[in-house]
C-alpha positions as a printed Julia matrix, in Angstrom:
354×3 Matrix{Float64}:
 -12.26    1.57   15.17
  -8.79   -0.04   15.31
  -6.51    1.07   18.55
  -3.24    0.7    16.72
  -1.94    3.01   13.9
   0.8     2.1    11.29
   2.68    5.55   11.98
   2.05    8.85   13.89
   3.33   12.46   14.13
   4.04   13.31   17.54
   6.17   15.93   18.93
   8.86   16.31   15.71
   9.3    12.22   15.94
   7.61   10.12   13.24
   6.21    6.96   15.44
   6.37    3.34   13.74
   4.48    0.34   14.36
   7.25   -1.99   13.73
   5.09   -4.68   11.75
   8.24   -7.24   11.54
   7.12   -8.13   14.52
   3.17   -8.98   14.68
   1.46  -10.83   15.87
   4.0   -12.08   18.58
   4.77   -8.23   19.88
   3.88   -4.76   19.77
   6.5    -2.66   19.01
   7.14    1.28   18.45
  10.35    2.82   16.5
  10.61    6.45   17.15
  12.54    7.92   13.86
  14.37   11.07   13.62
  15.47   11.79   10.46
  15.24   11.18    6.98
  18.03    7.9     6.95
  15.91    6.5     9.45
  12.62    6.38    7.89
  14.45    5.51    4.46
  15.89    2.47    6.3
  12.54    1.2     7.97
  11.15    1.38    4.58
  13.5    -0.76    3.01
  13.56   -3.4     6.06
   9.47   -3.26    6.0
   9.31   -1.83    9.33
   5.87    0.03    7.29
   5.02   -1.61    4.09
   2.1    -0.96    2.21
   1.76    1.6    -0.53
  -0.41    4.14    1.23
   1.6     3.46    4.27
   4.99    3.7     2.7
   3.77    7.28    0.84
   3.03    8.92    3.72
   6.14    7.57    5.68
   8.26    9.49    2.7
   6.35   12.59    3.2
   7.65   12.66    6.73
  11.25   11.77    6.28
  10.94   14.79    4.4
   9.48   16.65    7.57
  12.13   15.35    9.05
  14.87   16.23    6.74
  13.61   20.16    6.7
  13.78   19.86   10.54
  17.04   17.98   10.99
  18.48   20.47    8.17
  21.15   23.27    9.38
  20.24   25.68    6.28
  19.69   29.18    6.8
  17.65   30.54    4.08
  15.45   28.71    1.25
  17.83   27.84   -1.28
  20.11   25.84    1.05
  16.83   24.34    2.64
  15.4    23.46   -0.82
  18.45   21.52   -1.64
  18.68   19.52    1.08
  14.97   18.45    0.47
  15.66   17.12   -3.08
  18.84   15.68   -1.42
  16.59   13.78    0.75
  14.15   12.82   -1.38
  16.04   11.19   -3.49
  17.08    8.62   -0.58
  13.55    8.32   -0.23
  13.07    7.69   -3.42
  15.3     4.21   -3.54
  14.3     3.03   -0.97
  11.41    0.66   -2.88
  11.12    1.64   -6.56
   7.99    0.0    -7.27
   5.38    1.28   -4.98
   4.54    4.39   -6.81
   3.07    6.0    -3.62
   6.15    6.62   -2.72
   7.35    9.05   -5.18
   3.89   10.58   -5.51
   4.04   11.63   -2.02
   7.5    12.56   -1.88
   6.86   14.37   -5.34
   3.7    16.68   -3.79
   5.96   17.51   -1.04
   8.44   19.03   -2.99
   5.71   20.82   -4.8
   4.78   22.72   -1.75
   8.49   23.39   -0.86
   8.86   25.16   -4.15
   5.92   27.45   -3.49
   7.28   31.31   -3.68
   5.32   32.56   -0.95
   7.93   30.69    1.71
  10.44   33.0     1.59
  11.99   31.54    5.24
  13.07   28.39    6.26
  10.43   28.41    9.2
   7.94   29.26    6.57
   9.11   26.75    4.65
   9.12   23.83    7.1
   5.59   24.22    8.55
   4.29   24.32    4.87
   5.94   20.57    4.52
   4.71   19.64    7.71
   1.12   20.78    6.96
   1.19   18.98    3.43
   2.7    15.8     5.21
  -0.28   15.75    7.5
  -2.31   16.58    4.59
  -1.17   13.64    2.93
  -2.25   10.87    6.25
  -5.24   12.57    6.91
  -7.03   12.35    3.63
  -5.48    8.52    3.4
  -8.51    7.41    5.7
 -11.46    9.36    3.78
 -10.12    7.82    0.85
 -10.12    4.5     2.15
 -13.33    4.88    3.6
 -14.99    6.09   -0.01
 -13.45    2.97   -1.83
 -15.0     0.73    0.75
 -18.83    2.31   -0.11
 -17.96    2.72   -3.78
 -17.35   -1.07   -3.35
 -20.27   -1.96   -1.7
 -22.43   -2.66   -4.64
 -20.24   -5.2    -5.6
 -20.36   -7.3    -2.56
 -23.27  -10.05   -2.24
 -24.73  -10.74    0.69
 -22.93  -13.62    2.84
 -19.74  -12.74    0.95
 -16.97  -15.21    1.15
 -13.64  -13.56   -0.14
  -9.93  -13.99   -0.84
  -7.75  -11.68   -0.34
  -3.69  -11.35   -0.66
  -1.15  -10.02    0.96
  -2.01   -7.23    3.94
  -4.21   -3.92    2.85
  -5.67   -2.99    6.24
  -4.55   -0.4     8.67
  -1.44   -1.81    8.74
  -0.6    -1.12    4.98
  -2.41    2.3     5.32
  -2.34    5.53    7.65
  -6.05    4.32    8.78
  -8.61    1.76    7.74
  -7.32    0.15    4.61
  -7.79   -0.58    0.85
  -8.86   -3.95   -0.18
  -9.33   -4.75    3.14
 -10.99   -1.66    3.98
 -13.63   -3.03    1.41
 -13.74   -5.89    3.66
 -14.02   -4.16    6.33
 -16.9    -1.83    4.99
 -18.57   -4.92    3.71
 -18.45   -6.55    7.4
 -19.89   -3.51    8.52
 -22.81   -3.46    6.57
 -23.75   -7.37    7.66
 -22.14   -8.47    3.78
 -18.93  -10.18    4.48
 -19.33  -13.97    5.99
 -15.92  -14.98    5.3
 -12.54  -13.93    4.09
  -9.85  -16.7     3.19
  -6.31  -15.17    3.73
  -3.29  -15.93    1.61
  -0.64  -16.75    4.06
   1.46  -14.31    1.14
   4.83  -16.04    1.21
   7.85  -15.45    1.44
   7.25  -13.04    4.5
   3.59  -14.05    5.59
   1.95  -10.78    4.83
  -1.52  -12.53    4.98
  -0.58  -14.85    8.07
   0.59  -12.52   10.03
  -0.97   -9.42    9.35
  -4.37   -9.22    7.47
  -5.42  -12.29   10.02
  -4.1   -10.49   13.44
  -6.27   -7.18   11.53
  -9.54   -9.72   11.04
  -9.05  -11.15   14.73
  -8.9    -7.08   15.9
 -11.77   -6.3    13.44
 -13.96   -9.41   14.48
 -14.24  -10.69   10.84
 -14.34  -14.41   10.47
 -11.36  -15.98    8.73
  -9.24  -18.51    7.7
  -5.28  -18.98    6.6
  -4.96  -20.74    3.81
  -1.34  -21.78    1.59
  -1.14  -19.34   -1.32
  -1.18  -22.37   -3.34
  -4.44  -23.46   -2.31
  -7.1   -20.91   -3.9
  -8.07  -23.34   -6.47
  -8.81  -26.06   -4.08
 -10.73  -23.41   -1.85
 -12.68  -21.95   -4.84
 -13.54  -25.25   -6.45
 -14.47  -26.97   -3.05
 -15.42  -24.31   -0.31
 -17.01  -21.87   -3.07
 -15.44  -17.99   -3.28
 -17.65  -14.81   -3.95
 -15.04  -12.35   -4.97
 -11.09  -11.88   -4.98
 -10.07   -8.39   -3.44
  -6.16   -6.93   -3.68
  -4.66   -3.87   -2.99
  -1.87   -2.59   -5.23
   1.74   -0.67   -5.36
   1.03    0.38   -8.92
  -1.39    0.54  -11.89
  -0.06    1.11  -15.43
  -2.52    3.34  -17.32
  -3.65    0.12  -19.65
  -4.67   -1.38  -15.84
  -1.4    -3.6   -15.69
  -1.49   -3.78  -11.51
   2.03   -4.87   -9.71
   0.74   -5.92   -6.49
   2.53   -8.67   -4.17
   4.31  -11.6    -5.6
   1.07  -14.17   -5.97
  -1.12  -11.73   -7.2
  -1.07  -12.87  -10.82
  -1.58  -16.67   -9.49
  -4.79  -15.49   -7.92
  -5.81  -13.81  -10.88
  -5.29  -16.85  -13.08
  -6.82  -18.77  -10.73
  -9.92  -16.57   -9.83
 -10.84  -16.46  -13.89
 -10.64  -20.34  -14.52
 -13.11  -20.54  -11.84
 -15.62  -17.49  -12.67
 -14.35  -15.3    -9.42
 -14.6   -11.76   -9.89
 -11.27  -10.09   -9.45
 -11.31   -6.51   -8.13
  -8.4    -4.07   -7.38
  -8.77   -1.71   -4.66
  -6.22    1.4    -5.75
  -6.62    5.26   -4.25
  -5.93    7.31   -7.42
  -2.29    7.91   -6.09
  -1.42    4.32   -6.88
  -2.33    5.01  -10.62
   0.4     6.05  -12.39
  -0.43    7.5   -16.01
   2.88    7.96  -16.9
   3.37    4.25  -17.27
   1.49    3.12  -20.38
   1.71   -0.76  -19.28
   2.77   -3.04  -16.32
   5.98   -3.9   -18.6
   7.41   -0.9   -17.89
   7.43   -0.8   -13.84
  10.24   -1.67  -12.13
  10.27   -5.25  -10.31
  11.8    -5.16   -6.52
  14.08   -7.66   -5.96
  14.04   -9.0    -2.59
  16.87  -10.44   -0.67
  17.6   -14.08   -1.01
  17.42  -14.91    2.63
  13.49  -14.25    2.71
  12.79  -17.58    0.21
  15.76  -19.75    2.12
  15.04  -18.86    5.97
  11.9   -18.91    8.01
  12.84  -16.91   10.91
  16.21  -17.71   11.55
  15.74  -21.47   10.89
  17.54  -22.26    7.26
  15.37  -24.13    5.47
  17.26  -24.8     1.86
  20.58  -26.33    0.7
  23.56  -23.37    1.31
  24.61  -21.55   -2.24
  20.72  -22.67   -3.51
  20.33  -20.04   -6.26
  16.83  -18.34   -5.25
  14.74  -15.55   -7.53
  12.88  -13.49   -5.07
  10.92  -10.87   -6.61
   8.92   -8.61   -4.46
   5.62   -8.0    -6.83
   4.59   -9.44  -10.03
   2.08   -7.46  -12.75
  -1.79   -9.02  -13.17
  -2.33   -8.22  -16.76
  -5.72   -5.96  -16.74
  -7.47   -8.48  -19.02
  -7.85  -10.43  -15.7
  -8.77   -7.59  -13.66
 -12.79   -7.04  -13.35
 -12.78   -3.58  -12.05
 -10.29   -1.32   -9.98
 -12.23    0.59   -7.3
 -10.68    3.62   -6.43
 -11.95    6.36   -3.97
 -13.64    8.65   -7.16
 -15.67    5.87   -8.53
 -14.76    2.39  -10.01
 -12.8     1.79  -13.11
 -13.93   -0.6   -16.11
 -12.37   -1.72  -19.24
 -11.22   -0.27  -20.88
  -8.92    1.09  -18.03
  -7.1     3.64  -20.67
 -10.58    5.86  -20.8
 -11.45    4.88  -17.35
  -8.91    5.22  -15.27
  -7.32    9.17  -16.62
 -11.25   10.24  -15.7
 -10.56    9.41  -11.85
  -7.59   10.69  -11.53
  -8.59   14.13  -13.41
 -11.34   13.67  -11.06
  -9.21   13.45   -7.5
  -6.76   15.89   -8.63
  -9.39   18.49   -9.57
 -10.71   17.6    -5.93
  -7.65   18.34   -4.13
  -6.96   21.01   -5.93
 -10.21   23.07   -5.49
């Protein structure tokens, strides 16, 4: 079990690990209100999709708390006020608004007819929302399994553990199930430029987790497949298009390229909440842009020429012809992903529904 937790509901506070800041220190933000957590989303104090869902659910906790309405209309309002703040504050991780989306379902429920009604039936579906994140991890990992040889060597991108997550992870958590059960040998991490997702996160998770590893350049894979020998390519995800387009962190598609010119299978780890139906290919999903001082500083050190004109986008889409399967917490998803992939999510939602 990992000691550390991404974020935390304690006392009417929503507690941060501020991951800007690993490996070199361990730091807590304690946020109050809905501006707050909209802000340490968009600065990546939590990043992650999973991670970044449930952190909207509770800026809208917070929100119903913070609020000075007196009856449900007024409280309503200032919900759907706050959600959309939530909303922009990263438009391509479709967590997000899927979590910010089922909280304003419960909000709307008649039954609540007071505001103290009312804001214990957001809390509760808030804390719904983190607590199933871990059993859903956990099922993707053993729904995974299968896949995994013995004395797997992987590669993985970006960071999907704990950190990315409410508790245990997505791709990683397949790692991490796969250590468990005496599978995984090896996992070469993507240092996941320009803000070292890989580097500094997934390998300070592996060193916690006791999972051998090794850093490598993003730009190395090919080298590392071709020489060292790779079993299997695992990456989380912010989005999958019904077709089984995946937008997942800038590099992704690289990987992908890479892993079929070499024979690598190339699996997506992606909790039916990440699968957005509504979006009949990657094409249509919405491309972060990043700020320009990401690609031209390291730290604070300046590394380019000033007024260099720099193209930082956040995520780019794997085209599902590349993708082998998408393992999500109901099963795992073959071509053709259209069938496939509407099955699971029928098959979560009539789940959480029941």
């Amino acid at each position: 079990m990992t000691t550390y937790a991404s974020l935390e509901w304690r006392d009417g506070v929503l507690r941060m690990l501020d991951q800007r800041y690993i490996p070199h220190r361990i730091e807590y933000l304690d946020l109050r209100d809905q501006h707050e957590v909209a802000e340490a989303i968009r600065e990546m104090v939590v990043r992650g999709a999973p991670a970044i869902g449930a952190t909207a659910a509770y800026g809208l906790v917070l929100a119903a708390q913070r609020s000075s309405a007196h009856d449900v209309a007024a409280l309503r309002r200032d919900l759907m006020e706050a959600a959309e703040l939530l909303r922009a504050a990263r438009p391509t991780a479709v967590n997000l608004g899927w979590a910010v989306e089922r909280v304003l379902d419960r909000a709307t429920d008649p039954k609540l007819e007071d505001v103290d009604a009312l804001r214990a039936a957001v809390l509760q579906e808030a804390q719904a929302i983190a607590e199933e994140d871990e059993q859903t991890n956990r099922q993707m990992g053993l729904h995974a399994l299968p896949l995994i040889p013995q004395e797997a060597r992987f590669i993985h991108h970006c960071n999907t553990g704990s950190l990315a997550t409410v508790a245990y992870g997505t791709a990683l958590g397949i790692i991490r199930t796969a250590h468990e059960h005496g599978k995984a040998k090896h996992v070469f991490v993507d240092e996941t430029r320009p803000r070292f997702q890989g580097s500094r996160l997934t390998a300070w998770e592996l060193e916690q987790l006791g999972i051998p590893y090794t850093i490598i350049m993003d730009s190395a894979s090919g080298h590392v497949m071709r020489t060292l020998g790779v079993d299997l390519c695992v990456v989380g995800c912010d989005r999958v298009a019904r077709n089984g387009d995946t937008a997942n962190k800038i590099g992704t598609y690289n990987l992908a390229v890479v892993a079929r010119a070499h024979n690598v299978p190339f699996y997506v780890a992606a909790p039916t909440s990440t699968i957005d139906l509504t979006m009949s290919n990657g094409n249509l999903i919405v491309i972060e842009e990043r700020p320009a001082r990401e690609v031209t500083h390291v730290g604070d050190e300046h590394i380019t020429m000033d007024g260099a004109r720099v193209a930082n986008p956040a995520f780019d889409i794997t085209p599902a012809a590349f993708i082998t399967a998408i393992v999500t917490e109901m099963g795992i998803a073959y071509p053709p992903y259209d069938e496939s992939l509407p099955r699971l999510v029928a098959l979560a939602e009539e789940r959480r529904t029941r």
